[in-house]
C-alpha positions, 0 to 999 in steps of 0.5 A: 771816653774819646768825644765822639765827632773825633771818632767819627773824623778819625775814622773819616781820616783813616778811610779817605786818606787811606791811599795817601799813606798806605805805602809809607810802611811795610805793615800799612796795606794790612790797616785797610779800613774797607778790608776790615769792615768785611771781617765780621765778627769783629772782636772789640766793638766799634767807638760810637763815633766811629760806627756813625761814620760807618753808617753815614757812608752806608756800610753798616750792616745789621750783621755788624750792629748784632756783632756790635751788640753782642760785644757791648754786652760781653764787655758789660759782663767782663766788667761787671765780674772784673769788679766782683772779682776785684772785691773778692780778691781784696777779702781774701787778700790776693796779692798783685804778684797773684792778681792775673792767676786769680782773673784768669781762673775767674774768667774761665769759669763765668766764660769759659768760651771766652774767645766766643764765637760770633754771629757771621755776616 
């Protein structure tokens, strides 16, 4: 839901200033956004924001937009069986205590390679 020109200028932020705050902790060097970008497949998509900037500076590759795509579409999948999931629990009176159970099971049978593995670059 974030706006997203505050995406594209976090992203500008993070990337630009990079070197400015990289020492400051120990686990900072590992947020490298020039690192991340050569680890595709990504596993959550980009904000659009985010993926404008990324186009912008031309570092987008089509390689990252199917990866991009097919994440998108396996998000639209997840929710859509996370609400028929949530209607049936509600029918059959699933406790909350007993609502992850429930998901888990139904996740692994509608994605039953749920840590799928994506299109390389």
């Amino acid at each position: 839901e974030l706006d997203e020109a505050k995406a594209y200028w976090a992203t500008k932020s993070i990337r630009e200033s990079f070197d400015l705050y990289k020492d400051v902790a120990a686990s900072l060097p590992g947020c490298d956004l020039d690192a991340t970008l050569k680890k595709v497949p990504m596993y959550v998509p980009w904000h659009e924001g985010s993926k404008k900037y990324l186009q912008d500076i031309g570092v987008w590759t089509d390689a990252m937009e199917e990866n991009q795509n097919a994440l998108i579409s396996r998000q639209a999948a997840l929710r859509e069986l996370w609400d028929q999931a949530s209607e049936e629990a509600a029918a059959e009176g699933i406790e909350a205590d007993d609502w992850a159970d429930f998901w888990l099971a139904k996740r692994a049978e509608n994605f039953p390679d749920y840590y799928i593995e994506l299109p390389e670059q």
